[in-house]
N, C-alpha and C positions, 0 to 999 in steps of 0.2 A: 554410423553416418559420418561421414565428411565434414571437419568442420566450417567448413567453406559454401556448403549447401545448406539456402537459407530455410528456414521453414514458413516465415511470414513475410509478407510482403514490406507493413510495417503494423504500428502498432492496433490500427485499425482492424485490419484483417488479423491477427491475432484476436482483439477483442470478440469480433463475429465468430471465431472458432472456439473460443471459453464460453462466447453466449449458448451454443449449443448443447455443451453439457451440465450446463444450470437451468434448462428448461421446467425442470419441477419445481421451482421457485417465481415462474411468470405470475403476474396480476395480480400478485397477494401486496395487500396494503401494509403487513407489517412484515416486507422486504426493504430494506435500503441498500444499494449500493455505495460503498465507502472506497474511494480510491486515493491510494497515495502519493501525493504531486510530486513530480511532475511528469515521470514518466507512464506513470498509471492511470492516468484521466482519460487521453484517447480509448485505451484497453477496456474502463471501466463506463465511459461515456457508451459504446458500442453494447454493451454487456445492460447497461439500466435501459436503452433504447428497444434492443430485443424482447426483454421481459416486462415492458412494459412497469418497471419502476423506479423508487425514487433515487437519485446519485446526489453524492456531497462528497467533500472530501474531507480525508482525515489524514491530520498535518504534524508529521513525525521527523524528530532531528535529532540524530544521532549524537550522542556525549563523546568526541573523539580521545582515547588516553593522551594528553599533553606531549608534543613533540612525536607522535603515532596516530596522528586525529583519524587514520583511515581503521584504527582498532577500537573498538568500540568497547566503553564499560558501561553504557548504560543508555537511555535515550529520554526524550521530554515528549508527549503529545499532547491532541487538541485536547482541552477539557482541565486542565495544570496536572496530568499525572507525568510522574517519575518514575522509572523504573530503571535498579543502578544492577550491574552484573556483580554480585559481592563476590564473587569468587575470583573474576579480575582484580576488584577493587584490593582486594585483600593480598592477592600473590604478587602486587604493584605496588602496596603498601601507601595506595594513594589518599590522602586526607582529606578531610571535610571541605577545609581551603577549596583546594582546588578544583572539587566536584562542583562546589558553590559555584565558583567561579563559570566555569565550562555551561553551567545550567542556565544561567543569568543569560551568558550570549548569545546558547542558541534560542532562550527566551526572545531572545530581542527578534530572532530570525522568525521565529514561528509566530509571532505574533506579528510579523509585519507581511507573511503567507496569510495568515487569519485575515485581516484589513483585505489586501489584496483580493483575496479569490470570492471572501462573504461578505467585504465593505460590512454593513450594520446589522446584516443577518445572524442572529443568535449556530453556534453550532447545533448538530439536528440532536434531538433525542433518539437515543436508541434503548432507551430500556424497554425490557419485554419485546427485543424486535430482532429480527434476524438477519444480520450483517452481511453482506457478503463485501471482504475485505480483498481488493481488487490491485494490482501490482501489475511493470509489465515482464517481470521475473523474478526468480529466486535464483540469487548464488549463492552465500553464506545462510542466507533469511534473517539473518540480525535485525533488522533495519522491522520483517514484518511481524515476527517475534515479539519486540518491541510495540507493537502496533495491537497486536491480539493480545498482550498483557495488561495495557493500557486499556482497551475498550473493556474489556475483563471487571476492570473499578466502575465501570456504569452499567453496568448488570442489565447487557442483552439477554434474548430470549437463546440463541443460538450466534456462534459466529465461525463464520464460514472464509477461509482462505482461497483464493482461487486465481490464477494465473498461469496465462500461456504456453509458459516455457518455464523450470525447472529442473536445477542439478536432485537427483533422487534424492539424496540423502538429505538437502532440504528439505523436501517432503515430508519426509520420515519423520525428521526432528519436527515438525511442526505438527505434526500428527498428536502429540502428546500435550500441547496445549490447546489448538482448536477442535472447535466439534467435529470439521469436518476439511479435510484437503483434497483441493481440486487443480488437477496439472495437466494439460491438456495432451503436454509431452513431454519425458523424462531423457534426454538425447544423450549419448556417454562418444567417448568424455564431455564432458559440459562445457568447460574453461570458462567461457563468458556468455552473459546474457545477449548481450549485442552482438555474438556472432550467429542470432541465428534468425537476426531480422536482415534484408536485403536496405531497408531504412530505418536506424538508430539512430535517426539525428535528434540533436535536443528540441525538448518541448519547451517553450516562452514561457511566462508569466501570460503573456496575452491571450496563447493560445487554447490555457487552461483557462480562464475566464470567458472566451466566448464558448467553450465546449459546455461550461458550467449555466452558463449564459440560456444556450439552446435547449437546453434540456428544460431547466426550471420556466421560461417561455411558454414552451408549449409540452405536448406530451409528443414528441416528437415521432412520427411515423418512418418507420426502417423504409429505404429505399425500396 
C-alpha cells in the first residue's frame, strides 16, 4: 500500500470501522470503553456509541529518559500506578532521583487531564469488567503497553486492546500482555500513524470534554 493513500478519513470514521469488529461485545453492562487522550477519544467515543456502552478515559504519561523524553522508561496512569522499564532503567543506569523526579511532573500533568476531562467524577471502576482499551494507533505501543499494565493492578475481568491502524509487530508484542488484540489494519511499511488518516489534526482539551460530555448525557444514538 502506498504511504500516501489514506485509510480513514479521520479519527471518526476509523472509530466506526474498529466498532464493527468489536460487535460481540455490544450491550453488555460489564463492557467499558477506555480511551486514551487525546488522540483516542474520537476513535473510542465512535466505538462506545456503536456498542451501545460505557466510555471514560484512561490517562497515561509517558516517563521520558532525561534529555531523550521521546524514549520512554517507564509511564504513570489513572489510578497512581507506575510502571518503570527496568531493563532501560538499568542499561541507562538511571537513579531513584531522577525517576522521582520525572514521575512528580508528569504527576502534575496527569492529574490536571484527571480535573480536566472528569472535573469531580471519581475514575470508573473496572474490576471484574472488560475493557476495551481504545487508541487511534500503535507505532511503538509503548505508550498502550503501558496502559494494559497499569489497568492489569485493578484486576479487570478481561482487557482488550483495540485500534484502527497498526505497525504488526505492535500487535504482536501486545498480544503477550492483553487478552486480546484488535487492529483493523496492519499497512507495511507503517512509518507513522498519521499517515494513514486523510485528518490527523490534533484533538483540544475541549474537544475531549464535549465527546466525553455527549456520551455520558445521554446514551447516544449512531446517526
Amino acid at each position: 500500500m502506498d504511504g500516501h493513500a489514506s485509510v480513514y478519513r479521520d479519527r471518526h470514521d476509523a472509530g466506526r470501522a474498529l466498532a464493527k469488529l468489536l460487535r460481540g461485545y455490544a450491550e453488555r453492562p460489564d463492557v467499558i470503553v477506555l480511551a486514551l487522550p487525546r488522540g483516542g477519544v474520537p476513535v473510542a467515543f465512535e466505538v462506545a456509541r456503536s456498542l451501545n456502552v460505557a466510555l471514560d478515559v484512561f490517562i497515561v504519561r509517558k516517563l521520558g529518559v532525561p534529555g531523550h523524553e521521546e524514549f520512554a522508561m517507564g509511564a504513570i496512569a489513572t489510578g497512581g500506578v507506575r510502571v518503570l522499564n527496568d531493563h532501560v532503567v538499568q542499561i541507562l543506569h538511571i537513579d531513584d532521583e531522577v525517576i522521582d523526579a520525572a514521575v512528580a511532573r508528569e504527576e502534575r500533568e496527569l492529574a490536571r487531564r484527571e480535573r480536566l476531562y472528569r472535573g469531580e467524577q471519581p475514575p470508573p471502576d473496572v474490576r471484574g469488567r472488560v475493557v476495551l482499551l481504545v487508541d487511534d494507533g500503535l507505532a511503538t505501543g509503548a505508550t498502550m503497553l503501558a496502559a494494559v499494565k497499569a489497568l492489569r493492578a485493578q484486576q479487570p475481568q478481561r482487557v482488550v486492546v483495540a485500534v484502527p491502524i497498526a505497525a504488526a509487530e505492535s500487535c504482536a508484542d501486545l498480544r503477550e500482555d492483553a487478552d486480546e488484540v484488535v487492529c483493523v489494519t496492519t499497512p507495511e511499511p507503517f512509518r507513522a500513524v498519521g499517515l494513514w488518516y486523510a485528518d490527523f489534526s490534533q484533538i483540544t482539551d475541549d474537544e475531549v470534554r464535549d465527546l466525553l460530555a455527549r456520551v455520558h448525557e445521554s446514551s447516544v444514538q449512531a446517526p
